[in-house]
C-alpha positions in Angstrom: 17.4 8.7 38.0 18.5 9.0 34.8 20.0 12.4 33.0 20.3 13.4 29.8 23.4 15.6 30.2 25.9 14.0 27.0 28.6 15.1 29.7 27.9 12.3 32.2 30.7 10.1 32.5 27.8 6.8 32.6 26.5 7.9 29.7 28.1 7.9 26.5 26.6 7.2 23.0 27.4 4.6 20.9 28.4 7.2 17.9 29.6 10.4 17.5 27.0 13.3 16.8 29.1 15.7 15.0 29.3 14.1 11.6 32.5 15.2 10.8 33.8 13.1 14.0 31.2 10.5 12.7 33.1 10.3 9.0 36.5 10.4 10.7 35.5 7.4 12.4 34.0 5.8 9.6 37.3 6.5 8.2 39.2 4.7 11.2 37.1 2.0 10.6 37.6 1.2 7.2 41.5 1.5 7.3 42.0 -0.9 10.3 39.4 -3.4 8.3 41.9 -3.0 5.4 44.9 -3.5 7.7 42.7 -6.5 9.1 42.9 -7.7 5.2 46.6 -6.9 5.1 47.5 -8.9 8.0 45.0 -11.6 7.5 46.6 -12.0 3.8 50.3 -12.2 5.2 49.5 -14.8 8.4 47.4 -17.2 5.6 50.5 -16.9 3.2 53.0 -17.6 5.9 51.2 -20.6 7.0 50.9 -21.9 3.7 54.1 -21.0 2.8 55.4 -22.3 5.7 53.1 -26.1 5.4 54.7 -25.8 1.6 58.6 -25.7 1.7 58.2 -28.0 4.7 56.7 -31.0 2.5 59.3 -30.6 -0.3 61.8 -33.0 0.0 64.6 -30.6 -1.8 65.8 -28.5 1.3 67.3 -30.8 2.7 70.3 -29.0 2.9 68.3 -26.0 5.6 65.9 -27.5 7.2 64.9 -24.8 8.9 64.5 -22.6 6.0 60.5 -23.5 5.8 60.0 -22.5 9.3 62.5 -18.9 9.2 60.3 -17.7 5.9 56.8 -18.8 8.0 58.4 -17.1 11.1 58.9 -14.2 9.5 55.7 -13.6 7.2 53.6 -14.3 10.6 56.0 -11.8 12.5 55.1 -9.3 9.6 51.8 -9.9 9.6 51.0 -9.9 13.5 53.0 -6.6 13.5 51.0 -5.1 10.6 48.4 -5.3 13.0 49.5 -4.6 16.1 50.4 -1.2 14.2 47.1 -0.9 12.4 45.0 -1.5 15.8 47.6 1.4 17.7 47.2 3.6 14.9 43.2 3.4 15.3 43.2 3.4 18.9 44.9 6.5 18.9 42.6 7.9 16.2 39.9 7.3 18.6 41.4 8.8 21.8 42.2 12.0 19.8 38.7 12.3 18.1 37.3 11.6 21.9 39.0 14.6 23.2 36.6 16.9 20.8 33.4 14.7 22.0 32.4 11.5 24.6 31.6 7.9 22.3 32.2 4.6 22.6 35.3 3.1 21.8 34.3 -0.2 21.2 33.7 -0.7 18.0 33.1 -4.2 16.0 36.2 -3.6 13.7 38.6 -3.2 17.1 37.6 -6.1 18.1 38.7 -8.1 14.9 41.3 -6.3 15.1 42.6 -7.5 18.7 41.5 -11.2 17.3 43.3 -11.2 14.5 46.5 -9.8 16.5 45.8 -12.7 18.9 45.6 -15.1 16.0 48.9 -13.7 14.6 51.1 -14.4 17.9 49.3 -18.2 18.3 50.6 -18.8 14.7 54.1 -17.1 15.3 54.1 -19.1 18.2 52.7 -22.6 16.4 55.4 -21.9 14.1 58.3 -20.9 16.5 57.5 -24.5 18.6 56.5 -26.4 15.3 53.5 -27.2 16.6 51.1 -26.6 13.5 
C-alpha cells in the first residue's frame, strides 16, 4: 500500500516543491558544475604541463621539477573539488532540513568522478606512472 504523505521517509521526490528551495538548488547545481570546470581546467593543465617540462631536454639540472609543478596543479585541482562537492553537499543537507528531496543529483555525481579522477592523476603523477 502506497501513501501519499510527502513525510514518509520511502518517499521522497526527486525535486523540491517550494521553488525557492527549487532555485537554491538550481543554484547549487550550477556552481559545483563551474567548480567541476575549475577543477577539470587545473588537472588537464597539470597533466599537460606535467607531459611538457618532462620532454624538454633543458632541466636537466631538476629533474623532478616537471613532476613537483604536475603534482601540485593536480593537488590543486583535486582539492578545488573536493571543496566544491563539500560545499554543495552541505547546501543540500541545509536546504533538506526546510523540505524531504533527493540528494542525488547528476551534477554530484560528476562531481565525485571528477574528485576520483583527480587523486588517480595525483597519484599517476606521484608513482610516474602516466
Amino acid at each position: 500500500m502506497t501513501t501519499d504523505d510527502p513525510h514518509d521517509s520511502h518517499h521522497r521526490r526527486m525535486r523540491p516543491e517550494d521553488l525557492g528551495t527549487l532555485r537554491t538548488v538550481m543554484a547549487a547545481d550550477r556552481t559545483l558544475m563551474a567548480w567541476v570546470r575549475t577543477s577539470l581546467s587545473m588537472l588537464s593543465f597539470s597533466f599537460t604541463i606535467y607531459k611538457f617540462l618532462e620532454g624538454m631536454t633543458t632541466i636537466k639540472e631538476h629533474p623532478e621539477s616537471p613532476q613537483r609543478v604536475g603534482l601540485f596543479l593536480a593537488g590543486a585541482g583535486t582539492l578545488a573539488m573536493v571543496l566544491g562537492v563539500l560545499s554543495f553537499w552541505a547546501t543540500l543537507k541545509d536546504l533538506q532540513r526546510t523540505e524531504e528531496f533527493r540528494l542525488g543529483r547528476p551534477s554530484l555525481i560528476m562531481g565525485l568522478i571528477m574528485t576520483a579522477a583527480g587523486v588517480a592523476l595525483f597519484i599517476g603523477i606521484a608513482t610516474r606512472v602516466v
